[in-house]
N, C-alpha and C positions, 0 to 999 in steps of 0.2 A: 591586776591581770584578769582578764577574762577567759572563762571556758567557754566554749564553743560545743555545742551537742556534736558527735560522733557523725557519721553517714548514718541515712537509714536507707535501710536494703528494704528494695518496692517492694518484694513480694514477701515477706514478712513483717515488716514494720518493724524490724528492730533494729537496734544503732548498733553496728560493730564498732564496738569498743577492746576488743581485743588485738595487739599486734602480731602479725604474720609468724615472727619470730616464737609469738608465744602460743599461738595456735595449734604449732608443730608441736612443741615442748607438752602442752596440754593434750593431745590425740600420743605420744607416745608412750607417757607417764600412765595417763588414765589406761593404755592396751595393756602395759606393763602391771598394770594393778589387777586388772580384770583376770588376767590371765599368770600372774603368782595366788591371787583368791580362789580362783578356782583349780588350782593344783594341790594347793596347800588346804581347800574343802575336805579333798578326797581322800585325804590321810588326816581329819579331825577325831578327835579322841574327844576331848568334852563340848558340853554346852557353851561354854564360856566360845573356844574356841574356833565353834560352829560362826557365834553371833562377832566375834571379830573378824573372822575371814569374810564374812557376809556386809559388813561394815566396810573392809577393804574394796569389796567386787562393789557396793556402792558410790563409795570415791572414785574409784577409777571409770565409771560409768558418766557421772557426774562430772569430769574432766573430759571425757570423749567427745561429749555431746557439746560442754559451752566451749571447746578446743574447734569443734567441728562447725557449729553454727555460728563464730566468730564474737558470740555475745555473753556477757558476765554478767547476769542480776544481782549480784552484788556489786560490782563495779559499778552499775546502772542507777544503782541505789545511793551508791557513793560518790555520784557522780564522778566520779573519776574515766579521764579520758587522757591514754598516753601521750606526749607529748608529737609523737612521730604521727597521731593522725587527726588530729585538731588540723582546724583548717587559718592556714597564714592570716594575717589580720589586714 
């Protein structure tokens, strides 16, 4: 079986390899994270749990962003491309 590279979008140069499906899933998750990190900041009691709320608002950021620009460097890395946007043979 062959893989086929993803599209690449002109004005980035990068290949969405994300599906539509999971784009959503990734921009709700990561709002959701951003935004329990930063609620749960403002009532920290130690250091500890300074640097995992701050950990949290980075995952969720980090999900926003390859949710939003439709692209996964690691995905990219793994070559892995969903079956739904490989192109017919």
């Amino acid at each position: 079986m062959t893989v086929r590279p993803a599209a690449v979008h002109p004005a980035r140069g990068r290949s969405i390899n994300i599906t539509p499906a999971e784009r959503a899933g990734r921009i709700i998750v990561g709002l959701a994270g951003i935004i329990v990190g930063l609620v749960l900041l403002t009532s920290a009691g130690s250091i500890l749990a300074v640097v995992l709320e701050a950990l949290l608002i980075a995952a969720g950021l980090d999900l926003l962003i390859t949710g939003a620009l439709g692209h996964c460097p690691l995905y990219a890395r793994l070559g892995h491309v969903p079956t739904s946007l490989r192109s017919p043979r």
